[in-house]
Every structure is written in structure tokens, then in C-alpha cells.
N, C-alpha and C positions, 0 to 999 in steps of 0.2 A: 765684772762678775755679778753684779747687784742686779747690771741690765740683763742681764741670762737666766739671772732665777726669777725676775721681772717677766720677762716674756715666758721664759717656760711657766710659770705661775698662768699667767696669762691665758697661755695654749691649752694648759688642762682646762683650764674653767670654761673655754670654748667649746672645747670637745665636748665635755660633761654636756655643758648644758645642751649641744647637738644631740648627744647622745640620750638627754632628758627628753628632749622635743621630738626626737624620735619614736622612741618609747611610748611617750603619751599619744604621737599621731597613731602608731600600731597600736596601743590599746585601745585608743578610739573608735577605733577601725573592727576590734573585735569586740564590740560589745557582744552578748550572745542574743542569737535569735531566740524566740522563743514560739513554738508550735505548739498550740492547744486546741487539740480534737476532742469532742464532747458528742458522745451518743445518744439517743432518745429511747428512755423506757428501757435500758439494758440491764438487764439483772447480774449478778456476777457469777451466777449457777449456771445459764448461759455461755459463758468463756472455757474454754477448754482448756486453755494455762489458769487455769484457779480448779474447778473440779469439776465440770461436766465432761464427757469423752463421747456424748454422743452430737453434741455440738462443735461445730469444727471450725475455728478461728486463728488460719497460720499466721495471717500478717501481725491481728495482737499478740496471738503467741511469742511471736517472734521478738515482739517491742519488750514484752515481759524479761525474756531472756537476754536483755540486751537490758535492762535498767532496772531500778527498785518494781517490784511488786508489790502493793500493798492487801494484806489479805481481808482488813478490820477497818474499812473503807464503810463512811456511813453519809446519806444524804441529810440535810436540814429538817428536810419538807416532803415525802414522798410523793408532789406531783409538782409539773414543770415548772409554773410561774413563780412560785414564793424561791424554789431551789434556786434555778440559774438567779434570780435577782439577789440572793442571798451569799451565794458563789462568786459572782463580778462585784460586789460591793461589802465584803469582809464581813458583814452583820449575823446574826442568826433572824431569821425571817420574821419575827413579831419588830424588829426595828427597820428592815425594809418594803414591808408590804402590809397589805391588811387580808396577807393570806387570798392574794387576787392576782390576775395575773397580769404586773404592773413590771416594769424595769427595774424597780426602785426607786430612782428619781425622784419620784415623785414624797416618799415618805425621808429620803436620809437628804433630800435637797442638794442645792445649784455648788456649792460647796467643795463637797466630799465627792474625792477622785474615785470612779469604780479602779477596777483591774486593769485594764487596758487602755486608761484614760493617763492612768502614772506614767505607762510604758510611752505615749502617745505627745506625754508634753517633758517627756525625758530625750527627744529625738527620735523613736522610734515610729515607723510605719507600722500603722496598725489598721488594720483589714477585719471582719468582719464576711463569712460566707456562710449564709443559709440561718439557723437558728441558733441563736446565743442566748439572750435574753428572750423571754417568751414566743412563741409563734404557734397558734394556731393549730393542728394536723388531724384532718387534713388542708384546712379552708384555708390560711395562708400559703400554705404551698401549693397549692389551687391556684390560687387568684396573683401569687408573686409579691405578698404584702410583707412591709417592715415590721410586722405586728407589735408588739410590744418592744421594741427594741429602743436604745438610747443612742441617741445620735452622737450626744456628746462622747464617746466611748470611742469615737472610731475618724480616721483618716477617710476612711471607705469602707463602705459597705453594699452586700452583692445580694442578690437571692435570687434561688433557686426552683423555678416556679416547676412543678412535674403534676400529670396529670391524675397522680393516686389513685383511689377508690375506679375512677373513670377509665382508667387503662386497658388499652383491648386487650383482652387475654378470656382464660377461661377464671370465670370468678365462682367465687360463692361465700355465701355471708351463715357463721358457724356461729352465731349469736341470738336467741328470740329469734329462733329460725327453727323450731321441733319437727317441721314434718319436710323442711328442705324445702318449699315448697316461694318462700318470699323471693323477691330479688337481692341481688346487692345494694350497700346502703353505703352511703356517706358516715361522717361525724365518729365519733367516739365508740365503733363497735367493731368486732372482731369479721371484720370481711376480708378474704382471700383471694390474690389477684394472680394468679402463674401470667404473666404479663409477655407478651410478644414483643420481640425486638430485642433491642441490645442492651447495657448499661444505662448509654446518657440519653436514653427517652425520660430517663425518672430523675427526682429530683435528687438523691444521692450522688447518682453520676455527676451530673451536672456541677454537682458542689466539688467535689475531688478535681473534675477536668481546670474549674476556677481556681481552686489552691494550686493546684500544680503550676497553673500559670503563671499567677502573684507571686511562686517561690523562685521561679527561673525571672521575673520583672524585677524583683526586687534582691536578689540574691548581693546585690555590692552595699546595702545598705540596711541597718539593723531593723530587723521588723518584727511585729507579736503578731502572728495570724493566728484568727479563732475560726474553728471550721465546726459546723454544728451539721451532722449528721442525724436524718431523722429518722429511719430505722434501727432498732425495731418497732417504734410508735408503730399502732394500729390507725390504717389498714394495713394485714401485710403484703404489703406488695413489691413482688421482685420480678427481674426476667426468667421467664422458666425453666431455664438451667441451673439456678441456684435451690427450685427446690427438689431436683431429681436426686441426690443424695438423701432425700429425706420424704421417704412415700411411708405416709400417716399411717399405714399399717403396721408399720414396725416402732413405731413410735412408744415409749414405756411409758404410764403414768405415775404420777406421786401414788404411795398408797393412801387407797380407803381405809378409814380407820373409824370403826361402828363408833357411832355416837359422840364421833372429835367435835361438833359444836356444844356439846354439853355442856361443858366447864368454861365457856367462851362469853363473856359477856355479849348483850347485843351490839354494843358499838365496837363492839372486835370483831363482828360478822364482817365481810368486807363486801362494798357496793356492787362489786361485781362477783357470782360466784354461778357453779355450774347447774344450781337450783336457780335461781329468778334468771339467768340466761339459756334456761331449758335446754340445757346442751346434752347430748346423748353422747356415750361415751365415744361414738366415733369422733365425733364433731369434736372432743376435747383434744382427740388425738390430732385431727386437721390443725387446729388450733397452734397445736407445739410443734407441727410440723410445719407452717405457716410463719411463724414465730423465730424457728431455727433458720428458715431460710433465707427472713431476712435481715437476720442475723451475718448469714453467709455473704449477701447482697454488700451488706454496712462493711465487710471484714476485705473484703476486698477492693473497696475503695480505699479506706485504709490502705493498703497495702501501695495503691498506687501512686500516693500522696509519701507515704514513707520512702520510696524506691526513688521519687525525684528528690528528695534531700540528699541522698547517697550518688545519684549523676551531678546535682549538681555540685559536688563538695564540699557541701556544708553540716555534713554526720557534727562534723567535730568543733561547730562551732554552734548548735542549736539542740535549747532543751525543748524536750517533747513530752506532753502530756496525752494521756487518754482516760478517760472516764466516763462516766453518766450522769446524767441528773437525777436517778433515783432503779430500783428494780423496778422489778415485775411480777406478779404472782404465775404461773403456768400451771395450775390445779394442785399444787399444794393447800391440804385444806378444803379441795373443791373452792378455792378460789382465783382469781382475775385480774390481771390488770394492778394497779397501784394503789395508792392509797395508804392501805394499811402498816402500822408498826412493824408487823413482823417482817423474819429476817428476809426472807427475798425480796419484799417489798423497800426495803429501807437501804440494803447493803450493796453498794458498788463496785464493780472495778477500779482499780486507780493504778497507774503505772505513771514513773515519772523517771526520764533518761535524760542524767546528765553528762556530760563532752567530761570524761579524766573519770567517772564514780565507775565503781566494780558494780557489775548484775549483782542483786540481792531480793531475799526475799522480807518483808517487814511487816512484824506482826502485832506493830502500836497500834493503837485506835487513833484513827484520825478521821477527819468531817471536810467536808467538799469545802467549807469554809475559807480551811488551814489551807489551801493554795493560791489565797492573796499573798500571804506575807511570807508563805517558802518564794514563790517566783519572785518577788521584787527582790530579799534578799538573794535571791541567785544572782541576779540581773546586778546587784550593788547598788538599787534605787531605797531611798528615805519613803517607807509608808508610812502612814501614819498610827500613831502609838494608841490607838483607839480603834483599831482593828480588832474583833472579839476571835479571828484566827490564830490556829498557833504554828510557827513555822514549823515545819519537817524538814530542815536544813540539813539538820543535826541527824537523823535516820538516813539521809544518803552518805555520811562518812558513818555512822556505824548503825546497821541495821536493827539490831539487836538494842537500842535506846528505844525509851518511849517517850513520848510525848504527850500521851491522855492516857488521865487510870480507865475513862470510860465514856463510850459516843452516845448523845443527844441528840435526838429528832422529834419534832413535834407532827402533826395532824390534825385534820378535822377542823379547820378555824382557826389550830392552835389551843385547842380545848384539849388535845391528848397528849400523851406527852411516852419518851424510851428512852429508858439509861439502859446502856448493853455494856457491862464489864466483862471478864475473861469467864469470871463463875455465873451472873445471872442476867439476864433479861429480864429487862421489869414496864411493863405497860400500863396507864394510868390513866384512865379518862374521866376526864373533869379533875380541878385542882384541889377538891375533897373525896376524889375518888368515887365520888356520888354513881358514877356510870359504870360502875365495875371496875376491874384490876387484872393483871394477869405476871404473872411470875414462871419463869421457867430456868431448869437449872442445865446449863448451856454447854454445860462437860458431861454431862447422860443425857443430854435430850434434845440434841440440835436441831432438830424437825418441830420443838415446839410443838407436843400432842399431849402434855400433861400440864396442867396449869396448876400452880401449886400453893396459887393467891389465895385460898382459902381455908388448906391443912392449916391447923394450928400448929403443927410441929415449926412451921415458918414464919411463924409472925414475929420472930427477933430480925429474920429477913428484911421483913417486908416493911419495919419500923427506919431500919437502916437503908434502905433505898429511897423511900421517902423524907427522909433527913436528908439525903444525898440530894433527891428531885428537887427538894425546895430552896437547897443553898444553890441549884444550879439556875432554877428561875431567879432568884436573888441577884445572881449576878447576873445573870443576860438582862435583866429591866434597870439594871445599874444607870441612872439617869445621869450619872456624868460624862457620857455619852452626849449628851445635848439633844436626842430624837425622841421624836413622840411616840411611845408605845400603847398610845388607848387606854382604855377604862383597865386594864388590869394591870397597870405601874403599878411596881411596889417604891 
């Protein structure tokens, strides 16, 4: 009898433990993928699943409806280099850059894992298409350069060279162009390209046709692919069916509002506005219509890049991210382009779909940051506890949590600085506010046209926002971090 309960003893502890080794091979085996799509210069006024309706984006739409929405999405840095470096390496951008357009690397050292670098020496393939860390646009993607990227970061990495600005089509440059009369230009200006041909002439295509590839190559084995999508960066350039939905004529403006620079300090003016780019009101309207379309261009690559997760059956085993690295102005303000604190210029999309979470919408504050340490705790990886992000783990099982009383952005060098809570907006430039101030109260005045930095009725406000600014510089200069933050450590 002894010999029976001996073996049957025995035989379960086989089993089990088969049944242990099993288990562990099949969880092995399911680690989750993880897909992070990152936009260039996308504003979230832009996106038709968040509040514009005359912009049309089914395939984001689509991702929105299918995962967390985030509505209170805030970039670091509103322009590319300091952001993406600040995004793949957990920091707030005075600890990875010097406000340049660097990978990081170079300031948080050989060390500290970015994002894709944990996933990378955790077993994952990790890939790298088009722009992630820094590039260029249009001259990297011109020329096919790794620009500022970090090699260490990646398994592989791809880019996608398209001929921008250069593209045969019919052009015209809606920028320091008053009588129409200049050509089209290169570099950092608003030129418009209705572009002959198809998709994958341009560098978007091109990047979607590479992800889809990588995801049908590597589809038996866990992998983080980061796909960097460069419209709507300027120029805008699409194939010309994308912008036939959107003929400039119809096109609506932000309103004029008599004498909104008034009450605006000068360093809240922003670098690019429809005064020093002598744009006529038509020209404003090309612009957004330009803007929209390639908008449409980026949304449906997207789309195409989503629709091969779904053939290849992998919905249910891969988190998907999409965002921006910062907005964009569209004549709000009579102003342009990036830069600026205010809200278009600062505020993102952000959607994140996890395999088993309910579609929701969430209305915490959260910072491009906080998607270090939510993906690795997705993934079940150890980041490190010196990550100044904060996970959002916790908003995809109940949306309705928060995670920040209130999002941080800096500008200008890092000389400026935005706390955005539920009630105010508060803008600061210079760290004695030497350069003016701007306050706006965010439950009547979400357009931001009345500054209220200098009623006295507000200055118990504006006492308590700067108690808030300076405990939040405090801690982000926190030296026990180990990085060098330059001459303004506290």
C-alpha cells in the first residue's frame, strides 16, 4: 500500500511539474507584443475621435474605440528632439538633453536602459522604422539618415528615405510667400505638395509597407516595434487624393479675436505666426487644408499597419500605442507650428489598447513620459525605480482613476515652463517670471484669449501655481537621479 501512495505521490509531482513546464513554455511564448506608432507635429484638435469633425481619421478613430482614449495627454517639450529623447528614456528633458536635438544618450549615459532597449535585453525583437528618436524633416528623410537616433535601442533599425518638399506634384509654398510669387522650399516651412503617384513614393508609405512586413517576419516571436510616422510635420506632403476631401475653400478658421496679443507677453508670441509669415487669409486656409491632408495620408497608414495585426492574429496578444511627440498650432491665435505652451501646441493624442481592457475614455493627466513605466509594467519587465514617469496601469482597469493632479511642459531652452490642471493653465517664462506670465481659467476659457496673469483679483492663483511650479522644478532636478542637469541644479 505504502508502494501506491509512493508512486501515485510520485505521479502527481510529474504531472504538476509537466503541467508547471507547460504553462511556463506557453507563457513564454505569450509574452505580449507591443506596437508603438508615434506621429510627427499632431495636434489632438486634429483627430476626429477627440473633437475636430472636420478632420477625418477612421483608422485612429477606430484604435480609440477599441482602447483607453486619453483626453489630458501632454508632451514634455513641445518640439521633436528634447520630446522623443525624453519619451524612450523616462526623464523630463532638462535630465536628457540640453534642449537639442540629441537621443539622450549622450546626457543620461551608457548605463540607463531607454524604452526599447529593456524590452530588447528582456528577449524581445525590437525594430526601429523611420523616426523615433530625433530625425530631421525634411533632410533626414531626404537623404535616408539615422539622425539622431540611438543604436543601442534597437535590434534593427530601418528608414525610410521619401523625396518631400521634391515630390512631383503640384506645389506651393503658403509661407513668406505674400504675393505667391516665390517657389517651393525646403526646411522648416509650410510648403504644399498634392504629390503624383501613390502611397509608397513617400516616406510614410514606405514606413507602414516595413512594419507590416516586420509584423508578418516576426509574428512567432515577442517584439516592440516603434514605427515613427512623419506627417503631419511640414512639408505637407501627400498623394493628391488625400487632399481632395479638403479644398481650402471650405476650410474654417480659428477666430480673430481684436487685439488677443495684448495681454500676451512677448515670449508667448510664438515663432511662427500669420504676421511674420505674411500669410493672407487664403494662404492660412491652404495651410489647414494641407495640414488635414496629411493628416489623412498618416491616418491611413495607420490603418494599414493595424489591419495586419488583425490577419495576422495577433489583436489579442499585442499592446498598441499611438501618439505624438507634441501639437501644433493651425492659426489659433494667428499662430504656427510648435513651440508654444499653449494648448494645441503642447496637447497630444494618446490611445493605448490592451489584449482583455474595456474601450474607455480617461480623463487623468498624463505626459508622454508616463509610457516608460506603464509598457514595461504591461510587459511584466523591472524598470528602473528612477524613472520620473508615472505608470497608467492603473487607468486601464479603471478609467476614471488619476494619476496626476496636473501636466508639465517646459520650452524655449527650458526657460519656460506649464502646469495645466482641471481649473488653470498657468505659463511662466523665466524662473522669476521676469519674461511675463500667463494664466487662463480652463473651465470658461479653453481657447485661451483672456490672460488673467495680471487681474489682481488672481493673484492668490497665481501665488499657488508658483508654489506648485517650484516644488515641481524641485523635484525633477532631484539629483539623486545621478544626471547632470547644468547650471540650474537645485
Amino acid at each position: 500500500m505504502g508502494k501506491i501512495l509512493f508512486c501515485l505521490s510520485f505521479l502527481c509531482f510529474f504531472l504538476g511539474e509537466a503541467q508547471q513546464n507547460k504553462t511556463t513554455k506557453k507563457s513564454g511564448a505569450k509574452k505580449p507584443n507591443v506596437l508603438f506608432i508615434i506621429a510627427d507635429d499632431l495636434t489632438a484638435t486634429a483627430v476626429s475621435s477627440y473633437e475636430n469633425q472636420a478632420s477625418h481619421t477612421p483608422n485612429i478613430d477606430q484604435l480609440a474605440s477599441q482602447g483607453t482614449k486619453y483626453t489630458r495627454a501632454y508632451t514634455q517639450y513641445p518640439v521633436c528632439g528634447p520630446s522623443r529623447a525624453s519619451l524612450m528614456f523616462g526623464y523630463y528633458p532638462n535630465a536628457t538633453t540640453t534642449y537639442g536635438y540629441v537621443s539622450g544618450r549622450d546626457k543620461v549615459g551608457p548605463s540607463r536602459k531607454s524604452l526599447s532597449q529593456l524590452f530588447k535585453e528582456n528577449g524581445y525583437y525590437t525594430a526601429r522604422v523611420s523616426k523615433i528618436y530625433h530625425m530631421g524633416v525634411p533632410i533626414d528623410i531626404e537623404t535616408g539618415s539615422n539622425g539622431q537616433d540611438d543604436e543601442a535601442s534597437w535590434t534593427e533599425r530601418f528608414n525610410s528615405q521619401g523625396p518631400e518638399w521634391t515630390a512631383v506634384g503640384e506645389a506651393e509654398r503658403v509661407q513668406n510667400n505674400p504675393y505667391g510669387l516665390k517657389p517651393r522650399k525646403g526646411g522648416n516651412v509650410m510648403t504644399i505638395v498634392k504629390a503624383d503617384g501613390d502611397d509608397l513614393i513617400h516616406s510614410d508609405g514606405k514606413t507602414a509597407e516595413k512594419a507590416v512586413q516586420l509584423i508578418r517576419q516576426h509574428k512567432e516571436t515577442p517584439f516592440f516595434l516603434a514605427v515613427g510616422l512623419v506627417r503631419p510635420h511640414v512639408p505637407f506632403v501627400a498623394p493628391k487624393k488625400y487632399f481632395e476631401p479638403y479644398p481650402h475653400q471650405e476650410m474654417v478658421l480659428p477666430p480673430k479675436v481684436e487685439n488677443d496679443w495684448d495681454d500676451i507677453p512677448a515670449r508667448g508670441i510664438n515663432y511662427v505666426t500669420s504676421v511674420n509669415g505674411e500669410m493672407s487669409e487664403e494662404q492660412e486656409k491652404k495651410a489647414v487644408a494641407g495640414y488635414y491632408a496629411s493628416v489623412a495620408y498618416m491616418d491611413a497608414q495607420v490603418g494599414k499597419i493595424l489591419n495586419t495585426l488583425k490577419e495576422e492574429g495577433l489583436e489579442d496578444n499585442t499592446i498598441v500605442v499611438f501618439t505624438s511627440d507634441h501639437g501644433f498650432h493651425l492659426g489659433e491665435h494667428r499662430f504656427w507650428m510648435k513651440v508654444s505652451l499653449h494648448e494645441e501646441s503642447v496637447r497630444v493624442p494618446l490611445i493605448i489598447k490592451v489584449p482583455g481592457k474595456a474601450a474607455a475614455v480617461c480623463n487623468s493627466f498624463s505626459e508622454l513620459l508616463d509610457l516608460y513605466p506603464t509598457l514595461a509594467e504591461l510587459a511584466g519587465l523591472e524598470a528602473s525605480k528612477e524613472l520620473q514617469g508615472k505608470s497608467l496601469v492603473k487607468t486601464l482597469d479603471d478609467p476614471q482613476s488619476e494619476v496626476r493632479d496636473f501636466a508639465f511642459s517646459v520650452s524655449q531652452g527650458g526657460k519656460s515652463f506649464l502646469l495645466r490642471n482641471h481649473k488653470w493653465a498657468y505659463i511662466q517664462y523665466d524662473e522669476d517670471a521676469g519674461a511675463g506670465k500667463e494664466l487662463f481659467d480652463m473651465e470658461h476659457d479653453a481657447k485661451q484669449y483672456n490672460n488673467l496673469a495680471n487681474n489682481p483679483a488672481y493673484g492668490h492663483v497665481i501665488e499657488e501655481m508658483q508654489r506648485k511650479l517650484q516644488g515641481k522644478l524641485n523635484s525633477v532636478r532631484d539629483n539623486k537621479l545621478g544626471l547632470d542637469y547644468g547650471p540650474s541644479k537645485q
